[in-house]
C-alpha positions as a LaTeX table, in Angstrom:
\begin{tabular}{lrrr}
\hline
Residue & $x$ (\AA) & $y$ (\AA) & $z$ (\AA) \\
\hline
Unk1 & 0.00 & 0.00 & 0.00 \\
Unk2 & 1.26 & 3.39 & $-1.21$ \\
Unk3 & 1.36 & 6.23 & 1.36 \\
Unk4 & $-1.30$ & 8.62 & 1.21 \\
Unk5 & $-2.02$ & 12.38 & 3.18 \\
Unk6 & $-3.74$ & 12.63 & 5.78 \\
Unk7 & $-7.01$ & 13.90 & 4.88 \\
Unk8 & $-10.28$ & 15.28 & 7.32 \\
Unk9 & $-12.31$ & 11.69 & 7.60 \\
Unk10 & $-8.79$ & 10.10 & 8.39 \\
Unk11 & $-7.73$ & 12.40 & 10.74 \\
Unk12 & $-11.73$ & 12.20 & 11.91 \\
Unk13 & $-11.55$ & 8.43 & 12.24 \\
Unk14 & $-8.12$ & 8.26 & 14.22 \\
Unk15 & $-9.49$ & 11.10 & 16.56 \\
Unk16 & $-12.43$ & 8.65 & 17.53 \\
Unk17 & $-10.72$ & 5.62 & 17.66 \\
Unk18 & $-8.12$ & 7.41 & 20.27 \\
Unk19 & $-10.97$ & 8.54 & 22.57 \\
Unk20 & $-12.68$ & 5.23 & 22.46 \\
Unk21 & $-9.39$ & 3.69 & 23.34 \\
Unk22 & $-7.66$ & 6.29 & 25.49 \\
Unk23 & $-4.70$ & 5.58 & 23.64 \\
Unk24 & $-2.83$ & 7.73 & 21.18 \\
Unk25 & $-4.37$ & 11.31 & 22.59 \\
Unk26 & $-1.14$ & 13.49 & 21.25 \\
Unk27 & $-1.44$ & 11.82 & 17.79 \\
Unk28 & $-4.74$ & 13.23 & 17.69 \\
Unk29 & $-3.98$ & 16.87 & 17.25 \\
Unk30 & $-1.13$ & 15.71 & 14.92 \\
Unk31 & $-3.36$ & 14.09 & 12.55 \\
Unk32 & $-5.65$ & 17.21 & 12.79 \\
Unk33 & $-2.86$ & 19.68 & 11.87 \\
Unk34 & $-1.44$ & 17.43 & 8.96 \\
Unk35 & $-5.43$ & 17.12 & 7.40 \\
Unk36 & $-5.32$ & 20.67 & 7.72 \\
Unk37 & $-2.19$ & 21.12 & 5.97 \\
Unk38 & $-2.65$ & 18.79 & 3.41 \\
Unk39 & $-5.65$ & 20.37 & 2.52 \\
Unk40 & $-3.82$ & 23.74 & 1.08 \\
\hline
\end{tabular}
C-alpha cells in the first residue's frame, strides 16, 4: 500500500478511535494539523 495524506475523515476516524481507546491522545492533534495542511 502506497502512502497517502492525511485527509479530514482520516484524521476524523483516528481522533475517535483514540478517545474510544484512550490511547494515542497526542497523535490526535497531529493528525488534525497534517489534514489541515494537506488540505492547502
Amino acid at each position: 500500500m502506497g502512502k497517502s495524506k492525511m485527509n479530514k475523515s482520516a484524521a476524523r476516524r483516528i481522533q475517535s478511535h483514540a478517545d474510544k481507546t484512550g490511547k494515542n491522545q497526542g497523535f490526535k492533534s497531529r493528525a488534525m494539523r497534517a489534514a489541515d495542511k494537506n488540505k492547502k
